[in-house]
C-alpha positions as CSV (number, residue, x, y, z in Angstrom):
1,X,-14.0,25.6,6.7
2,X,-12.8,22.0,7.8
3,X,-15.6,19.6,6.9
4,X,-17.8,21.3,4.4
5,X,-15.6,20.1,1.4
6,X,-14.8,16.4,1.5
7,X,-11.6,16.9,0.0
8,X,-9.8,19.2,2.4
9,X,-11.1,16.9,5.1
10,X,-10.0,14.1,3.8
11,X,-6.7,15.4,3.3
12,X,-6.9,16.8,7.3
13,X,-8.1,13.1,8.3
14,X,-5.4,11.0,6.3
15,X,-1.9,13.4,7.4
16,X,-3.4,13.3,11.0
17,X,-3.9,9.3,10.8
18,X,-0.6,9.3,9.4
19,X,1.1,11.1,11.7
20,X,-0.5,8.2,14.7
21,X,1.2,5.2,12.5
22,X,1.1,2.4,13.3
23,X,-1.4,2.7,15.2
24,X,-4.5,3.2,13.0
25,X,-7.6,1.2,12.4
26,X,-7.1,0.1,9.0
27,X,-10.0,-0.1,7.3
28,X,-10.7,3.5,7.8
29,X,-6.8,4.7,7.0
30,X,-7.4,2.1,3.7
31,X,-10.8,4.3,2.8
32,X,-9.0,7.5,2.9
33,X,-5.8,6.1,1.1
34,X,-8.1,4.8,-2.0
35,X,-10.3,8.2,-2.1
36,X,-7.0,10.5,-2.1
37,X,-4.7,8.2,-4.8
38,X,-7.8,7.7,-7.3
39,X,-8.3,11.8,-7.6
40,X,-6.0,11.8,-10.5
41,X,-8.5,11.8,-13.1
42,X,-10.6,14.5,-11.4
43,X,-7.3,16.4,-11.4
44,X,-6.8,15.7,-14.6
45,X,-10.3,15.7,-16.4
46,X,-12.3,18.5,-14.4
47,X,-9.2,20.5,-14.1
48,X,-9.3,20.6,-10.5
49,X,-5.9,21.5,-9.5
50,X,-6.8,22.3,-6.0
51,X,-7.5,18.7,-5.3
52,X,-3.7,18.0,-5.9
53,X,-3.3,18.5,-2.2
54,X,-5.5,15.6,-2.0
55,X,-3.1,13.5,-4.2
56,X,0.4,14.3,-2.7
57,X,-1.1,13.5,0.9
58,X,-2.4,10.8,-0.5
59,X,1.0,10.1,-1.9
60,X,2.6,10.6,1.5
61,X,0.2,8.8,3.5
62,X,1.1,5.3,0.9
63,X,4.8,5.8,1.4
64,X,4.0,6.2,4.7
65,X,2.3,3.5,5.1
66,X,4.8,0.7,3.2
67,X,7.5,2.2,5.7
68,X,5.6,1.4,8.9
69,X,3.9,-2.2,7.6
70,X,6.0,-4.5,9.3
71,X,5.0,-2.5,13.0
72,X,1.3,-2.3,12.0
73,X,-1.3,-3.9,14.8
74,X,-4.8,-4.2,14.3
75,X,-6.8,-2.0,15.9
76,X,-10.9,-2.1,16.1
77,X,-12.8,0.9,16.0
């Protein structure tokens, strides 16, 4: 069920904004980015291993990202 748990949809959001690069907004691509590389310690402290996802797209989306920098444009929402 896409949008009842934040992490699968977060995960769905940040590969589909990373499939669009460079041509996201952001700020919103930056949210997603900091949500999915800083669920290490709920990985690691609540055992939640399903959320792992959330970290290697996460993980992606950053390498991603430092690839595609130099083409990146602005865009407002």
């Amino acid at each position: 069920m896409i949008g009842t748990y934040p992490c699968p949809s977060t995960s769905l959001a940040l590969v589909m904004m990373t499939i669009s690069l460079p041509k996201v907004n952001k700020i919103l691509y930056g949210l997603l980015l900091f949500w999915s590389l800083f669920s290490l310690p709920e990985i690691l402290m609540f055992s939640v291993y399903e959320d792992s996802i959330l970290l290697i797209s996460g993980i992606y989306g950053f390498i991603m990202l430092i690839k595609n920098w130099r083409n990146m444009k602005v865009v407002s929402v």
